[in-house]
N, C-alpha and C positions, 0 to 999 in steps of 0.2 A: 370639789376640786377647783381648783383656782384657776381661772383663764390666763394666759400669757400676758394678755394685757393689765391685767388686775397683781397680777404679780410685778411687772413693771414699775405701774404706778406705782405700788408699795416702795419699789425702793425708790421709787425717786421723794416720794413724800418724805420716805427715811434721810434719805440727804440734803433734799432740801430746808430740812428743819439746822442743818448747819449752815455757818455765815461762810461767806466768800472768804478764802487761805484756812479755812481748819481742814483740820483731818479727818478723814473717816478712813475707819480702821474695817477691816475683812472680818475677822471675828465679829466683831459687833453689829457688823450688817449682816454676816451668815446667823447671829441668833436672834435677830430682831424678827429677817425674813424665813425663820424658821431652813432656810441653807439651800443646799441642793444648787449642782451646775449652773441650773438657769440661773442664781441670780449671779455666780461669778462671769456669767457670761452679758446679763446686764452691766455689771460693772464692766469688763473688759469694752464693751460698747462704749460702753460714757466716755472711759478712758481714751479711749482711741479717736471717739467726735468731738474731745476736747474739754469736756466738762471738768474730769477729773484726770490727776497728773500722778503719777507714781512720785512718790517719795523714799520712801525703802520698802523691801517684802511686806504685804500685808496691811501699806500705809498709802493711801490716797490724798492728796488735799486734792481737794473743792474749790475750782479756778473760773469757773464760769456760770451762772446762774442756767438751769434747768429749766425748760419750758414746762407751768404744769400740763399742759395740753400735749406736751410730746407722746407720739406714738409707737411705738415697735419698730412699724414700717421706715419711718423716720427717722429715725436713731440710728438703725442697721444702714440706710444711706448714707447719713453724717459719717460715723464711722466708719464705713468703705466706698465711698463714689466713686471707683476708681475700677469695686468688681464686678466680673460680669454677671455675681449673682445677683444687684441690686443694679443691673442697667433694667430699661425699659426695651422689651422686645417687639 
């Protein structure tokens, strides 16, 4: 079984192998990374900290270059610093 963080990386290695304004499509990262919630919920992540930009259902482009060292933790901030699930108590 795949760790959270090893399934991460996975997609991000998936997207980062595209160049800065291509697309990356849902289908193709749901069968790359074999599917399942977590990874649309890494994409929705990315999306949301700015990486990736909806285009139409199903269509992302790829707007900012990806840290390969990003982590879980860190991504879930990016993408919400704002909630109190990701403040520091």
């Amino acid at each position: 079984m795949k760790t959270e963080e090893t399934k991460l990386k996975e997609v991000i290695d998936y997207i980062r192998c595209a160049k800065i304004g291509d697309l990356i499509f849902r289908r193709n990262l749901m069968q790359f990374s074999n599917g399942g919630s977590t990874v649309d919920n890494y994409r929705n992540y990315l999306t949301h900290a700015g990486y990736l930009k909806i285009k139409y259902a199903g269509a992302y482009e790829y707007i900012k270059e990806i840290p390969k060292d990003l982590t879980y933790t860190q991504l879930v901030k990016q993408g919400y610093p704002n909630s109190d699930w990701t403040k520091v108590r």
